[in-house]
ZARO-64156 format. One record per residue (C-alpha): x, y, z; residue in three letters. Coordinates in pm, whole numbers, plus 32768, in hexadecimal, padded with zeros to 4 digits. Each point is the difference from the previous one (the first is absolute). Layout:
XYZALA...
END
This chain:
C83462489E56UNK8014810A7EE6UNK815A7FA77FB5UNK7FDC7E908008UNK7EB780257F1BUNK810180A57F39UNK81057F417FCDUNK7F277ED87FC7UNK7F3180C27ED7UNK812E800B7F44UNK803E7E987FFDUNK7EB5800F7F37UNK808680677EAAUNK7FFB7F807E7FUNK81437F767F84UNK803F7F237EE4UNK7EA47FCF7FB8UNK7F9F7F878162UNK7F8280868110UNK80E18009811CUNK7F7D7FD8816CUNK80797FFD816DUNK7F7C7E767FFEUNK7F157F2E801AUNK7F4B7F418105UNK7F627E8C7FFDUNK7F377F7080F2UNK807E7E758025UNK7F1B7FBD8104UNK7EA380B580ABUNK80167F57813DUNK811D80498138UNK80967F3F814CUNK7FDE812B809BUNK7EA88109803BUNK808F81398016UNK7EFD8122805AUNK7FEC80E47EECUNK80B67F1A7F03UNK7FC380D67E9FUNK7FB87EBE7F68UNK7F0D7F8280B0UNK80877E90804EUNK7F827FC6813AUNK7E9B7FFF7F6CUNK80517F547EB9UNK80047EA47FCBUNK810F7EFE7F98UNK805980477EA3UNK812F7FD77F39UNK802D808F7EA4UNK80187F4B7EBFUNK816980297F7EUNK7FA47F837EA9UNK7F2181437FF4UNK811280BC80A1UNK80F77F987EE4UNK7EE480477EB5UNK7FB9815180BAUNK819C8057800DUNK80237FAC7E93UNK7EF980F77F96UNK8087810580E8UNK81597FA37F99UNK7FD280D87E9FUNK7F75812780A7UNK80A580298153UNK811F801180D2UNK7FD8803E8172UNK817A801D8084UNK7FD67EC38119UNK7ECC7F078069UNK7F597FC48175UNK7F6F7ED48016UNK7F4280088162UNK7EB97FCC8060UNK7F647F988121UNK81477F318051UNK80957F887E87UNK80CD7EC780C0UNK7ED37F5E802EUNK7FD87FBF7EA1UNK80617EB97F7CUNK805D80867EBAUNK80CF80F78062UNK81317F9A7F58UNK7F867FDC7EADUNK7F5081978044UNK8152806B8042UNK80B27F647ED3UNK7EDA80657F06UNK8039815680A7UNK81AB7FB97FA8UNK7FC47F877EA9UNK7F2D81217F80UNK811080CE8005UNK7F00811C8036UNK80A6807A817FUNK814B807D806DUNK7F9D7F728165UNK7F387ECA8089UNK7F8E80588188UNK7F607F3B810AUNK7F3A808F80F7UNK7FBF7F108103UNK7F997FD9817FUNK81307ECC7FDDUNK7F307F1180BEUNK80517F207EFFUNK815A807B7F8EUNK80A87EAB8093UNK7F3E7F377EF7UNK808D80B77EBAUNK80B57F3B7F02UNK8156804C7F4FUNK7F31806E7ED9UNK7F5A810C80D3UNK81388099807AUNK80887FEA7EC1UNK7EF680BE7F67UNK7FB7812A80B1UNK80BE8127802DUNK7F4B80BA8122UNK7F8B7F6D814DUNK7F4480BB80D3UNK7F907F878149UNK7EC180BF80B3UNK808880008177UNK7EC6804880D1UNK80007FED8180UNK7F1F7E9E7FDBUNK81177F6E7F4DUNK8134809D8073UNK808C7EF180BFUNK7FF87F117F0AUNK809680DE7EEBUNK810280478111UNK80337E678035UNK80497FE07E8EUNK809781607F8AUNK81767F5F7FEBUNK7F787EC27F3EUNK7F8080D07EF5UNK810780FF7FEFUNK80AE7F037FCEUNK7F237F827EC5UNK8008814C7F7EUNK817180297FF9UNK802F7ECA7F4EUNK7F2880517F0CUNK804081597FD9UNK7E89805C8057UNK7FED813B80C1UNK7F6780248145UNK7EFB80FC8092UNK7F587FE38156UNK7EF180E48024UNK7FA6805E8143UNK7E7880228014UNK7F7C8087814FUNK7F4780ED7F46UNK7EE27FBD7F08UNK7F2881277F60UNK7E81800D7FC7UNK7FD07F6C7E8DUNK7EE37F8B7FFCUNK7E81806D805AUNK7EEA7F238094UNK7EF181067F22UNK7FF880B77ED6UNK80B9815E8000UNK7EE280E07F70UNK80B28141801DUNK808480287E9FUNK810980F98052UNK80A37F3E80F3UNK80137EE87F0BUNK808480EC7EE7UNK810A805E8127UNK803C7EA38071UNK806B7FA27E8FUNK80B081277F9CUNK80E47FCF8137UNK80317E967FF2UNK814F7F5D7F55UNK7F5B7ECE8006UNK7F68806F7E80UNK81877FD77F9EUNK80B97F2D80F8UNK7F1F7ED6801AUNK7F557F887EAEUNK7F847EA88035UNK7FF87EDB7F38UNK7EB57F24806FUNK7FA77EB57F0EUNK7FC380B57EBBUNK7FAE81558067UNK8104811B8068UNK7F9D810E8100UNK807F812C803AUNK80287FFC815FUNK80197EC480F5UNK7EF48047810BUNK7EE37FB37F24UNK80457EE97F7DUNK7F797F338118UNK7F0180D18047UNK7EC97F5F7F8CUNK807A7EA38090UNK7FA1802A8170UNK7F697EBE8072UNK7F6880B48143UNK7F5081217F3DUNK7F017FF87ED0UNK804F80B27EBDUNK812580DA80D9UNK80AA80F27F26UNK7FAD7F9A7EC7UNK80E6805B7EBFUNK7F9D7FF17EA9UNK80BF803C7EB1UNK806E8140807CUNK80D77F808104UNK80B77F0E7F21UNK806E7FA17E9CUNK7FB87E9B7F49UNK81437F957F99UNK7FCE7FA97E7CUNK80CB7FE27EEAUNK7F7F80C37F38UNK806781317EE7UNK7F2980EF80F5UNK805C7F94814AUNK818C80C07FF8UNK7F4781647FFAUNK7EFE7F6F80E6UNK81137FC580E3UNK80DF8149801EUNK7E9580BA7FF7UNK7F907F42812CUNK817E800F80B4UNK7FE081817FC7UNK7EB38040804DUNK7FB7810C80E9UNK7EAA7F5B807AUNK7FCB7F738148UNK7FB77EA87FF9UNK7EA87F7880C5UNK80AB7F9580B9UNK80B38120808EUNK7EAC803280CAUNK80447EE380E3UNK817C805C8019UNK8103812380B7UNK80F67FAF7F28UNK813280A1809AUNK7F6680E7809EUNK7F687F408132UNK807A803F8164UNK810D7F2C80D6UNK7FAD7EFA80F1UNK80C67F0E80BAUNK7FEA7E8E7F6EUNK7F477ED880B0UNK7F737E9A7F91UNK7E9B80148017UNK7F467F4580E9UNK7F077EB97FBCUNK7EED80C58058UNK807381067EF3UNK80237F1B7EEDUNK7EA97F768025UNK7F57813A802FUNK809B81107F27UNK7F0480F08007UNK8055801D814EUNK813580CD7F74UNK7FA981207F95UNK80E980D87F1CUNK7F9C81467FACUNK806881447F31UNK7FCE80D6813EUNK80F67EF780E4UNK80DF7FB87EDAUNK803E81027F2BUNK812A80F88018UNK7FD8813D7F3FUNK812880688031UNK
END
């Protein structure tokens, strides 16, 4: 983990008056076709929501002038659900602001993509999890196919294992929150792009949009940054991209540091009942 917080941290560098990243992520969508237990973002207690990609596109112009995160994720919750997607992707193209466009995707709805999609992104990665395996395995030559004529390249991760994320209470204990965020890469590897806010990490973004659970994990202005264009907001920026703060949030979250388990769709029962899923520190967190 050292190592790989490493090499990512020097991705995160000044250069011709920008500020250089590992990338950036963007949630298309809140909502998923599948309810993974554990899912970091929360989807399968969010409702349907798609973003707005006019936002998306006034929020990458202002970011344009300041930043330059080497490749963009869009993902969500499952991005192919979102009838926009196309014109997300070719915003993301014609900003000329990434090296990279990725997909992350369940590809429940990979069949459905248009030429312009293919032609558009440079990464697809496909989420293989044991609930969906078979179908990914039905359709894995299709889209190799797709990718090859399109020159897209192909990743299928396997995902048996998840990791404890996220908490179902506050994390008092300040030093294990100090810990939990001085050990996590997510503070480098996964800034996210939300409507017109960015956030340093993904996890919290969705936080405070449980639709089971009252006033869960609420962040505030210190978990995010207003996008603005403004002459203040470029050293508002790198100071909050460099801060050494935990976020709020970080007291609802493991970051990386949360321990293994193997990965399941949650039940109905589950899903209406969360707080019948309890995620602690003392269950989830690894110290080590």
């Amino acid at each position: 983990m050292k190592n790989l917080l490493g090499w990512i941290n020097k991705k995160f560098r000044i250069a011709d008056d920008y500020l250089h990243t590992y990338g950036l992520e963007y949630f298309a969508v809140d909502h998923c076709s599948l309810k993974c237990y554990g899912c970091s973002q929360c989807s399968p207690y969010l409702n349907e929501h798609f973003s707005d990609y006019k936002v998306f596109e006034r929020s990458l112009k202002i970011l344009k002038k300041h930043l330059r995160p080497r490749k963009l994720t869009i993902l969500g919750g499952e991005p192919l659900l979102h009838p926009d997607i196309d014109s997300i992707i070719k915003i993301a193209k014609t900003s000329g602001m990434f090296e990279e466009i990725h997909i992350t995707t369940n590809g429940t709805n990979i069949g459905k993509m248009s030429c312009d999609f293919w032609r558009n992104i440079d990464v697809l990665a496909i989420s293989k999890y044991p609930s969906n395996s078979d179908n990914i395995d039905r359709m894995i030559s299709e889209v190799r196919k797709k990718c090859e004529l399109y020159n897209v390249k192909l990743e299928i991760r396997d995902m048996k294992i998840f990791k404890h994320i996220v908490l179902s209470e506050e994390n008092a204990d300040k030093n294990i929150i100090k810990e939990v965020f001085n050990k996590c890469i997510y503070k480098f590897y996964c800034h996210t792009l939300s409507d017109d806010k960015i956030f340093r990490c993904s996890p919290v973004v969705n936080f405070n949009k449980h639709k089971n659970k009252n006033n869960f994990a609420p962040y505030n202005n210190n978990d995010y940054l207003k996008i603005e264009d403004s002459d203040c907001f470029r050293i508002a920026l790198f100071n909050y991209l460099n801060s050494t703060k935990p976020l709020d949030g970080c007291r609802f979250c493991l970051g990386t540091s949360g321990k293994e388990f193997s990965h399941r769709q949650m039940t109905k029962d589950e899903l209406e009942n969360p707080d019948k899923i309890k995620v602690t520190v003392e269950m989830g967190y690894n110290s080590d």
